[in-house]
DSSP file (Angstrom, degrees, kcal/mol; ACC not computed):
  #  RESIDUE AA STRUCTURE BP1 BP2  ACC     N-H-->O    O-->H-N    N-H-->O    O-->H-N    TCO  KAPPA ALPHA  PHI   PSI    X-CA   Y-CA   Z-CA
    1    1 A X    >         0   0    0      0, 0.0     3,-1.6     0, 0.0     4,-0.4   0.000 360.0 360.0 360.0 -22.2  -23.0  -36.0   11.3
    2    2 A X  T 3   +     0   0    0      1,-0.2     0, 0.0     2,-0.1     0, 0.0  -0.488 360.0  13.3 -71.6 128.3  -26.6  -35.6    9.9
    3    3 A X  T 3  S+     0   0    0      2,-0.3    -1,-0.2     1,-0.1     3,-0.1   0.493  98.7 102.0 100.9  -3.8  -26.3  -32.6    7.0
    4    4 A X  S <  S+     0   0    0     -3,-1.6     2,-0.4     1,-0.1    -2,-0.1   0.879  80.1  41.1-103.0 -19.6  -22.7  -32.8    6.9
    5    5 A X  S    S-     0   0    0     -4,-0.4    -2,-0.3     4,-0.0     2,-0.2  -0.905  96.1-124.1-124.6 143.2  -22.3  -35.0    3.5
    6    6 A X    >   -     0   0    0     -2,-0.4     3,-0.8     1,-0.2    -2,-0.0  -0.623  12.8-154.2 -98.2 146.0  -25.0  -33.6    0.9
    7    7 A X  T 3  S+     0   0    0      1,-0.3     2,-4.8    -2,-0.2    -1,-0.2   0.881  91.0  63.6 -96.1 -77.7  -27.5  -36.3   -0.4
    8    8 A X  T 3  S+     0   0    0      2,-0.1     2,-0.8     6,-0.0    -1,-0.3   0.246  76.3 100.7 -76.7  32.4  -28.2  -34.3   -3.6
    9    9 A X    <   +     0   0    0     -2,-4.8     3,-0.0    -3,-0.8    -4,-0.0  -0.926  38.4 164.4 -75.9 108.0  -24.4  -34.5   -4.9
   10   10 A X        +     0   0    0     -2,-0.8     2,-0.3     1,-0.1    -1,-0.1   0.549  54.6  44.8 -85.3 -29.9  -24.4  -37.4   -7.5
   11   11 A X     >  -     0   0    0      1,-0.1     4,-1.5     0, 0.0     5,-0.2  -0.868  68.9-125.5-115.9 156.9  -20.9  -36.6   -9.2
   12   12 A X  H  > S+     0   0    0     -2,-0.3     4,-2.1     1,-0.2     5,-0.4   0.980 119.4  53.2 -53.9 -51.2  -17.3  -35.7   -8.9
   13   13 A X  H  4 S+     0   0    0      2,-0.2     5,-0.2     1,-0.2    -1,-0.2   0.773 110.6  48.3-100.1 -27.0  -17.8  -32.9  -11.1
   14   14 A X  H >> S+     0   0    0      1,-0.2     3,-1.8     2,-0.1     4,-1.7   0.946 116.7  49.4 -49.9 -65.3  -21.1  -31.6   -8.5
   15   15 A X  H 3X S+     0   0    0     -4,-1.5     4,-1.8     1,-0.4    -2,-0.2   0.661 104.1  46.7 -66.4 -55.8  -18.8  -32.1   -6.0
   16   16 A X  H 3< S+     0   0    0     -4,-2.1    -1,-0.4     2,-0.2     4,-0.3   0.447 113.5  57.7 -62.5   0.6  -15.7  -30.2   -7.3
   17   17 A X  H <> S+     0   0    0     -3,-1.8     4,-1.5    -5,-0.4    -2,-0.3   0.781 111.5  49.0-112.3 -50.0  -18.6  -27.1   -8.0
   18   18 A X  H  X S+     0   0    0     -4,-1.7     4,-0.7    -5,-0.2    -2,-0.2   0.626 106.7  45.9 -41.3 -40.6  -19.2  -27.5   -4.5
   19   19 A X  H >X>S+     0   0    0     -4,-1.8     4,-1.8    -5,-0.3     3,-0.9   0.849 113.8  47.0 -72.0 -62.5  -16.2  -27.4   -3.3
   20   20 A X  H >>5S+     0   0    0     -4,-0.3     4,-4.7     1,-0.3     3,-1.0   0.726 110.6  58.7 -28.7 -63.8  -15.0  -24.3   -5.3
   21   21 A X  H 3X5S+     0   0    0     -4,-1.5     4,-2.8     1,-0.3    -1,-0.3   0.711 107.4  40.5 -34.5 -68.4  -18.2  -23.0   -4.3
   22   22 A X  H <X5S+     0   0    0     -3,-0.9     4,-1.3    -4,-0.7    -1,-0.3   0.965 109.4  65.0 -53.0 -48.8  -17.4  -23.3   -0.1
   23   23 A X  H XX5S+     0   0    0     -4,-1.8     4,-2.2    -3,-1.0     3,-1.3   0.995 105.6  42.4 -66.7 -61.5  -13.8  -22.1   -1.0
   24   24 A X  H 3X<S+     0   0    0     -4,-4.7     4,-1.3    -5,-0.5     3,-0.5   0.919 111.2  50.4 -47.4 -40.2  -15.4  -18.7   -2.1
   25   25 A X  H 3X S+     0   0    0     -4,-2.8     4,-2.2    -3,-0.3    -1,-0.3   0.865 111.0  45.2 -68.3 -19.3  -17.5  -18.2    0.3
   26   26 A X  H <X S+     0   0    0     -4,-1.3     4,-1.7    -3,-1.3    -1,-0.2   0.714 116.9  56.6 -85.3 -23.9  -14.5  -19.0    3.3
   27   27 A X  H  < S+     0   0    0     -4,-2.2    -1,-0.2    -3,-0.5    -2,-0.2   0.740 115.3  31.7 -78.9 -22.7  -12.5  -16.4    0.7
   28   28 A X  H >X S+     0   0    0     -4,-1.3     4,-2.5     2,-0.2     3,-1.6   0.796 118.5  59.6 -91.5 -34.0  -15.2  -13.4    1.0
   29   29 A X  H 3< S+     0   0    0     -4,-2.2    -2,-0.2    -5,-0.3    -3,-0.1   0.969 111.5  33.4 -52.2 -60.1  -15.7  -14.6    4.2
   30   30 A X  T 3< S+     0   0    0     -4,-1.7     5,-0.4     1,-0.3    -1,-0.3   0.266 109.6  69.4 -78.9   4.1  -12.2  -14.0    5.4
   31   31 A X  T <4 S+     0   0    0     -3,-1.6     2,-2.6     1,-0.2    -1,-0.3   0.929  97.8  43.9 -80.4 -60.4  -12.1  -11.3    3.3
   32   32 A X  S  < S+     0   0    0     -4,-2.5     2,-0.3     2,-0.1    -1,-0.2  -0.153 115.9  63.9 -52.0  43.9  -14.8   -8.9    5.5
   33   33 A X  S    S-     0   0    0     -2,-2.6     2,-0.4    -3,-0.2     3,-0.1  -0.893  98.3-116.6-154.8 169.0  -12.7  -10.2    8.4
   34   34 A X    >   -     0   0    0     -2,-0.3     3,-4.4     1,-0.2     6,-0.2  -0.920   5.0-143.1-119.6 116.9   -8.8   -9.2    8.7
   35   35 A X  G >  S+     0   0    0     -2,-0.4     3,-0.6    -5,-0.4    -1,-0.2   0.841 102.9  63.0 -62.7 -25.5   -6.6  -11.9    8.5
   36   36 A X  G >   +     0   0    0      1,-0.2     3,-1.4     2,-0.1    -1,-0.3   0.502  69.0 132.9 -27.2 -21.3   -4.6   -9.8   11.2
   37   37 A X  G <>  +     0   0    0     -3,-4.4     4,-2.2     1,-0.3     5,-0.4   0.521  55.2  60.7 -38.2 -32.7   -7.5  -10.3   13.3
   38   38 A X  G <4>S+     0   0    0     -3,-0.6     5,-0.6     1,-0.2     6,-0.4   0.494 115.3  31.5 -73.4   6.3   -5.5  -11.5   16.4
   39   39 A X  T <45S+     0   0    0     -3,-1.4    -1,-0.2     3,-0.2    -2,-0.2   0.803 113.6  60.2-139.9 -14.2   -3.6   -8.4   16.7
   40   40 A X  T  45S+     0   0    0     -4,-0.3    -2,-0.2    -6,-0.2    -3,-0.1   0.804 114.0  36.4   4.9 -80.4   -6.2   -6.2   15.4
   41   41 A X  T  <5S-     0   0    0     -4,-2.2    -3,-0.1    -5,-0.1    -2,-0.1   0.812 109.7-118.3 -72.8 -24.0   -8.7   -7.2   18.3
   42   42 A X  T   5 +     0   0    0     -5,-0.4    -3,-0.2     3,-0.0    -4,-0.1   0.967  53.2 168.8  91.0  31.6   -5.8   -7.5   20.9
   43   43 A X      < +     0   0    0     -5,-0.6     2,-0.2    -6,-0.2    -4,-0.1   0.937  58.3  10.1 -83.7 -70.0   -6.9  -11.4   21.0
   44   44 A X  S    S-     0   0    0     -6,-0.4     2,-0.2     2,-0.0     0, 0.0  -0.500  84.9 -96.0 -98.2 174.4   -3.6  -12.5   23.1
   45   45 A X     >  -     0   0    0     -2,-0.2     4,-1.2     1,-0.0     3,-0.4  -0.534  55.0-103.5 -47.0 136.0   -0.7  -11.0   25.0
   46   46 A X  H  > S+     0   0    0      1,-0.2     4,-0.7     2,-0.2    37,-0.1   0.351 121.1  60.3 -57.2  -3.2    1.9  -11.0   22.5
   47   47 A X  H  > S+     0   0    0      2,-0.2     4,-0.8     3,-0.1    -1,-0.2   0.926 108.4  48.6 -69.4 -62.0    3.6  -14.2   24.2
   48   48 A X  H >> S+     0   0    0     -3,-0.4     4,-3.4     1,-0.2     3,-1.2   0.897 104.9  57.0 -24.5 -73.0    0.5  -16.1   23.7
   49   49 A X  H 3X S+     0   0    0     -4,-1.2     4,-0.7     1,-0.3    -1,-0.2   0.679 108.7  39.5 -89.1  -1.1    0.1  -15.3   20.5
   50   50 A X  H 3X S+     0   0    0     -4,-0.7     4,-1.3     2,-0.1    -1,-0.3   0.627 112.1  60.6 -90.0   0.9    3.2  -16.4   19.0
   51   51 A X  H <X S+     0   0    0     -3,-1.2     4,-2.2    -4,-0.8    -2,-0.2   0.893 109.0  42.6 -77.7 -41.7    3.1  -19.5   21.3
   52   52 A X  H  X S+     0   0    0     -4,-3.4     4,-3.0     2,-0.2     5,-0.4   0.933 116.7  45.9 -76.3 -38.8    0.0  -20.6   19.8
   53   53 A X  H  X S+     0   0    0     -4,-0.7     4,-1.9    -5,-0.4     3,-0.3   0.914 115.3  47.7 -57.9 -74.8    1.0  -19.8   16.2
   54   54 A X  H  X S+     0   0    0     -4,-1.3     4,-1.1     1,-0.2    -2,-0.2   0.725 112.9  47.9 -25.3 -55.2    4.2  -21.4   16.8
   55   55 A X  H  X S+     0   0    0     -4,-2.2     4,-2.2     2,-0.2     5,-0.3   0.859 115.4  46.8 -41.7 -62.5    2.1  -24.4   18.4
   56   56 A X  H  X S+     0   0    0     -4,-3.0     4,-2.3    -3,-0.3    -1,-0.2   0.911 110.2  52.0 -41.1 -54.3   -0.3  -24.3   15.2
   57   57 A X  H  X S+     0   0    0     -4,-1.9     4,-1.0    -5,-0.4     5,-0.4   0.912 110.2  46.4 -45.3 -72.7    2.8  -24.1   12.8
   58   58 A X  H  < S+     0   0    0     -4,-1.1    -2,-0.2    -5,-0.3    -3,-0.2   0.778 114.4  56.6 -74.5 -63.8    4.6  -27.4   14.5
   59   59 A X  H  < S+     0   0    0     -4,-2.2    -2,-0.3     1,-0.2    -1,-0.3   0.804 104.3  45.6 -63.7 -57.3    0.9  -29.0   14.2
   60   60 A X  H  < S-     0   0    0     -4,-2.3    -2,-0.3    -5,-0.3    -1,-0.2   0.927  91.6-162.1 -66.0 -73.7    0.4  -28.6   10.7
   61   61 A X     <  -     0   0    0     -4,-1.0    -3,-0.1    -3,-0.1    -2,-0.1   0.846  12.3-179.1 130.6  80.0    4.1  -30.0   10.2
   62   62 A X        +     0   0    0     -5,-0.4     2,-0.3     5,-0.1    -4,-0.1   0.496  61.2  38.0 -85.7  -3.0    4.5  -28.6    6.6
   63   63 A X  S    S-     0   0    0      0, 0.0     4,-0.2     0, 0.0     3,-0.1  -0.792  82.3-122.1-136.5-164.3    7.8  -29.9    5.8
   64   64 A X  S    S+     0   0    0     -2,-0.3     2,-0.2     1,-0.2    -2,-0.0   0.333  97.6  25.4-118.3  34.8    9.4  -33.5    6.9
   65   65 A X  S    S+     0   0    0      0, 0.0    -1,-0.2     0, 0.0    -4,-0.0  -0.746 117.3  29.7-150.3 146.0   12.4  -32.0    8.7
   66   66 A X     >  +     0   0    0     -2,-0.2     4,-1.8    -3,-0.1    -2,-0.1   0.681  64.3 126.6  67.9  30.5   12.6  -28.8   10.3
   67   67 A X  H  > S+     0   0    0     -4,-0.2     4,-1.0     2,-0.2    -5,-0.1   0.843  82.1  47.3 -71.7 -30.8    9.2  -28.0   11.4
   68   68 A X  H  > S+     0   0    0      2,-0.2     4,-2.2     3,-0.2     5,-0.2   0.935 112.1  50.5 -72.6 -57.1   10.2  -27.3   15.0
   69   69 A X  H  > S+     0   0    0      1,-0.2     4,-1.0     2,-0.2     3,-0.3   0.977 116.8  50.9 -49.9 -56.9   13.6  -24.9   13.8
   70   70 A X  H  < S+     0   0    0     -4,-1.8     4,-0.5     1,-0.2    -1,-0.2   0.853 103.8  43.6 -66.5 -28.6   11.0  -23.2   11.8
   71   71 A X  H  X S+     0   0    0     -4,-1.0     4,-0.8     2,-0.2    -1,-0.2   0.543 116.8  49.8 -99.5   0.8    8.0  -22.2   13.7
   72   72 A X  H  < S+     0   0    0     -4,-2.2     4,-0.2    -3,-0.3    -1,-0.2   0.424 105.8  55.9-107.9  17.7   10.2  -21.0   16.6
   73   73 A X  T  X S+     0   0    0     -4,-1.0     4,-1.1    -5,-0.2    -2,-0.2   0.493 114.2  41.0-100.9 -10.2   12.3  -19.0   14.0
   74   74 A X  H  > S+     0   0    0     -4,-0.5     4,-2.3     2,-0.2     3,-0.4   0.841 117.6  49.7 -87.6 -34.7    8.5  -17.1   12.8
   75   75 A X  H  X S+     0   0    0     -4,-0.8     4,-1.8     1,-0.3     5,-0.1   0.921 114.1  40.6 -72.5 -22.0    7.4  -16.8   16.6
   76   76 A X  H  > S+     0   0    0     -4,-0.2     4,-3.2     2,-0.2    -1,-0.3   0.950 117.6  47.9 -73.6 -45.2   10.6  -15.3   17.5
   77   77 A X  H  X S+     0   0    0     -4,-1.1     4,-4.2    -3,-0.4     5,-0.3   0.961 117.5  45.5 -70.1 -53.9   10.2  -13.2   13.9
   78   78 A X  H  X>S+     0   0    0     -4,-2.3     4,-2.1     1,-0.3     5,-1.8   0.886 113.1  53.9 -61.5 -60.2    6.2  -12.4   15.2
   79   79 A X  I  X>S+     0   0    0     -4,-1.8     5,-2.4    -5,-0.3     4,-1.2   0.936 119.9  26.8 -45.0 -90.5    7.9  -11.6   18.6
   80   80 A X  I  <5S+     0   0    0     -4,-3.2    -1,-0.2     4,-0.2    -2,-0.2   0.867 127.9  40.8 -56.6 -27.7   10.4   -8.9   17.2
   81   81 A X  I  <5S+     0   0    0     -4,-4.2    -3,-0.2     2,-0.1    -2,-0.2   0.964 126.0  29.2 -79.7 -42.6    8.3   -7.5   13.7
   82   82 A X  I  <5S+     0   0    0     -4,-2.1    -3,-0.2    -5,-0.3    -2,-0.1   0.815 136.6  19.4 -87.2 -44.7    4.9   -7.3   15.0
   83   83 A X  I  <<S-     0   0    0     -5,-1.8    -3,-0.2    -4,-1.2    -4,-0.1   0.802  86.5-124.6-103.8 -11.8    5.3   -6.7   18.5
   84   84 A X      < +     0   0    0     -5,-2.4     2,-0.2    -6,-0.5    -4,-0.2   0.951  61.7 136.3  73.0  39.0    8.8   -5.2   19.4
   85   85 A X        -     0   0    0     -6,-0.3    -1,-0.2    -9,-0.2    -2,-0.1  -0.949  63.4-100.9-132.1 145.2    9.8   -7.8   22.0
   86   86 A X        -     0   0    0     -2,-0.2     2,-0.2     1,-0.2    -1,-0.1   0.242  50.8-102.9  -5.0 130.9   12.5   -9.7   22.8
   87   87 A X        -     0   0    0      1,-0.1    -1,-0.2    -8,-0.1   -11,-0.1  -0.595  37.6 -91.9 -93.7 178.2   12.3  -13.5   21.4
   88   88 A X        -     0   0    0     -2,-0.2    37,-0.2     1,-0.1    -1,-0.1   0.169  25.7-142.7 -59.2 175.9   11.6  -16.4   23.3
   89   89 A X    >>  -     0   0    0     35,-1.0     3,-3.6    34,-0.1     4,-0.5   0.634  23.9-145.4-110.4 -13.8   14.9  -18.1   24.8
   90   90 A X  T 34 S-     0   0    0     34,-3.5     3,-0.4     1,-0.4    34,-0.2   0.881  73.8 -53.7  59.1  32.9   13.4  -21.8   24.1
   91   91 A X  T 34 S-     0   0    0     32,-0.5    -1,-0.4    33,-0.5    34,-0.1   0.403  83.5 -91.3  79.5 -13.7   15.1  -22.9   27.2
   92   92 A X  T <4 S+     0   0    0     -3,-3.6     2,-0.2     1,-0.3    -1,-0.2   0.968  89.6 128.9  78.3  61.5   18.6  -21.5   25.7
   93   93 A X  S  < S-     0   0    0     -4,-0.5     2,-0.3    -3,-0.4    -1,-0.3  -0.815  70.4-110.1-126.1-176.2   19.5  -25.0   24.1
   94   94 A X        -     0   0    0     -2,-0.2     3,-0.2     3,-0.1     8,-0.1  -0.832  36.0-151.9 -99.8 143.9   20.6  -26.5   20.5
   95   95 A X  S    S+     0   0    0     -2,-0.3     4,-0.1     1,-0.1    -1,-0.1   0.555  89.5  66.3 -39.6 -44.6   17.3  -28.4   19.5
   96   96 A X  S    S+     0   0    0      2,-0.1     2,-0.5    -3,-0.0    -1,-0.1   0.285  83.5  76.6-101.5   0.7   18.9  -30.7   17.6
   97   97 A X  S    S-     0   0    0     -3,-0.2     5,-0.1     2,-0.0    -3,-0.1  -0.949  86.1-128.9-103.2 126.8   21.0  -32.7   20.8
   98   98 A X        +     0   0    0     -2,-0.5     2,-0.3     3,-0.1    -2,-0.1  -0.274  55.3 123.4 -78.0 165.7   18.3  -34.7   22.3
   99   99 A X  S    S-     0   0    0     -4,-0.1     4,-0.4     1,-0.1     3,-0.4  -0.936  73.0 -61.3 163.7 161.1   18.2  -34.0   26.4
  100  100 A X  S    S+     0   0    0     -2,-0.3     4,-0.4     1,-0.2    -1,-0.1   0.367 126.4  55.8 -57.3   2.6   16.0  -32.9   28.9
  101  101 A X  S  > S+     0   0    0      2,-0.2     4,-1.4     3,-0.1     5,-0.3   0.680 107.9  51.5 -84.3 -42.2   15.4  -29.8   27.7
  102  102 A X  T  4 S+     0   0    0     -3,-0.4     4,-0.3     1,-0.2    -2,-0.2   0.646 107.9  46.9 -81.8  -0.9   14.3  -31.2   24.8
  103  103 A X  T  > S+     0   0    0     -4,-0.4     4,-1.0     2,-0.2    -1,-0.2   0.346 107.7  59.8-105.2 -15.3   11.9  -33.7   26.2
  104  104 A X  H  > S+     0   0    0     -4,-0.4     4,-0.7     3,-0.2    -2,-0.2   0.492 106.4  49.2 -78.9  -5.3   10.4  -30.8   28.4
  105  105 A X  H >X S+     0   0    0     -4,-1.4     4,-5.0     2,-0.2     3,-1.5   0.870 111.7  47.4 -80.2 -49.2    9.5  -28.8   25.0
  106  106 A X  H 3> S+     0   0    0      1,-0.4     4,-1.4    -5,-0.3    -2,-0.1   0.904 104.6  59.4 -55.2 -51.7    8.0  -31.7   23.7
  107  107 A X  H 3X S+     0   0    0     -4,-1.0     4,-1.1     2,-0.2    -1,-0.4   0.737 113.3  42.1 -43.8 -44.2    6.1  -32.2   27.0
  108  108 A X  H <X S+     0   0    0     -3,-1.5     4,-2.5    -4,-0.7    12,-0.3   0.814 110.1  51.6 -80.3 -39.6    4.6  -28.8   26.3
  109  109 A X  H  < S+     0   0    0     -4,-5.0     4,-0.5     1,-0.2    -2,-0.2   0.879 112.1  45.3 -69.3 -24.0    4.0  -29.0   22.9
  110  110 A X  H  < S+     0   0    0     -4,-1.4    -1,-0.2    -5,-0.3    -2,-0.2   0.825 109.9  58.1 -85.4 -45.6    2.1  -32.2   23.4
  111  111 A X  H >< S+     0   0    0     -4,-1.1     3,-3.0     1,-0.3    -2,-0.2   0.983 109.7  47.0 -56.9 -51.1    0.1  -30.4   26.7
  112  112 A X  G >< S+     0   0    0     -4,-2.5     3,-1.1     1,-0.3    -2,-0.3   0.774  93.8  74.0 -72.5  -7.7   -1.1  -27.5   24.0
  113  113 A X  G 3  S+     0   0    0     -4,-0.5    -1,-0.3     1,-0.3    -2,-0.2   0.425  98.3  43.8 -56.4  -4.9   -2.0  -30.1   22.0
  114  114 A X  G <  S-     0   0    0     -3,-3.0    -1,-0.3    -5,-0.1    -2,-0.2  -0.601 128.0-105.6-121.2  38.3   -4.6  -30.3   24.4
  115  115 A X  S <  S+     0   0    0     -3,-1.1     2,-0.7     1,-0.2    -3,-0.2   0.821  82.9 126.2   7.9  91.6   -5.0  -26.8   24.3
  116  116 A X     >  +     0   0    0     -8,-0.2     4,-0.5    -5,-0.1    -1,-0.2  -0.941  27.0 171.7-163.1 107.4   -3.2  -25.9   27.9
  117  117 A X  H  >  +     0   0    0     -2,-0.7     4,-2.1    -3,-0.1     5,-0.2   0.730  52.1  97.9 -94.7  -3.7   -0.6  -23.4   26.6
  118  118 A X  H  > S+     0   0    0      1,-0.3     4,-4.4     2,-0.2    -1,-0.1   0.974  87.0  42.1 -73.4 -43.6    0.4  -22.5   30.1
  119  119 A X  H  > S+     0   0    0      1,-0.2     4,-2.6     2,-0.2     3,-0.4   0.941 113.1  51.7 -45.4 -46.0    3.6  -25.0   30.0
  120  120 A X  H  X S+     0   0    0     -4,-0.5     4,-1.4   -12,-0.3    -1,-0.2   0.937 109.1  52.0 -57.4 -44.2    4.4  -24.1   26.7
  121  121 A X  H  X S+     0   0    0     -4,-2.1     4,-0.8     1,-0.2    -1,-0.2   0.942 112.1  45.6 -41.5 -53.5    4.3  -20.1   28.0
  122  122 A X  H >< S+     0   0    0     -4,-4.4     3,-1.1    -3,-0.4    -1,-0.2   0.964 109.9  57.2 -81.3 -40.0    6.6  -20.9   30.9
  123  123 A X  H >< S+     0   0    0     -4,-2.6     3,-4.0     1,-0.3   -32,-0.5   0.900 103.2  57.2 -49.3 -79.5    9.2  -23.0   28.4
  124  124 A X  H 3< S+     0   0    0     -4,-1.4   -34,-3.5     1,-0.3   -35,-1.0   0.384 110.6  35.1   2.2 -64.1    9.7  -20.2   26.2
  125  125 A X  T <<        0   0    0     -3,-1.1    -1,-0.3    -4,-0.8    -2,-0.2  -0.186 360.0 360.0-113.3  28.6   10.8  -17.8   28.2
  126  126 A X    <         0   0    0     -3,-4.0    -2,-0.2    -4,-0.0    -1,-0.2   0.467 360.0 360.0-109.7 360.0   12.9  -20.2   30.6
């Protein structure tokens, strides 16, 4: 924790020059880097790495309905544009009727929430 809040800040308006300030560097940063990088370097198996983007997606929970309908309609999109595979089958259920299918997704998502992707891996593609 020591270093992490900057003693010589005294104002909002250091603070907001400070922030901008981080934000550029994390923008140049990510510039010399490719935001592609995972598929670039070959990071995951393409299974992987739309389970953990999907997983990421569902984590962030960017809207207040339909986070789940949405991050397995990009990992399926990642699946078929970027890699040329099949999409997942998500257990070949409706989402939206509660069930045991839908309490074993949840169960996975909750395990990678604890980074252990492996359930989430096998759900996918069951």
């Amino acid at each position: 924790m020591k270093g992490l809040i900057p003693t010589h800040i005294t104002t909002k308006g250091e603070l907001d020059a400070l922030e901008l300030e981080n934000i550029a560097r994390a923008v140049a940063w990510m510039q010399k880097i490719k935001a592609d990088g995972w598929v670039e370097y070959d990071v995951y198996p393409p299974d992987e790495f739309a389970v953990r983007f999907h997983h990421r997606l569902v984590s962030i929970h960017p809207f207040s309905n339909g986070n789940g309908r949405h991050a397995r309609l990009m990992a399926d999109l990642i699946l078929e544009k970027i890699f040329n595979k099949e999409p997942f089958s998500w257990g070949k259920v409706n989402f939206a009727k509660t069930g045991d299918v839908r309490t074993m997704y949840i169960k996975a998502l909750k395990k990678a929430d604890d980074h252990d992707y492996g359930v989430l891996l096998k759900f996918v593609r069951s």
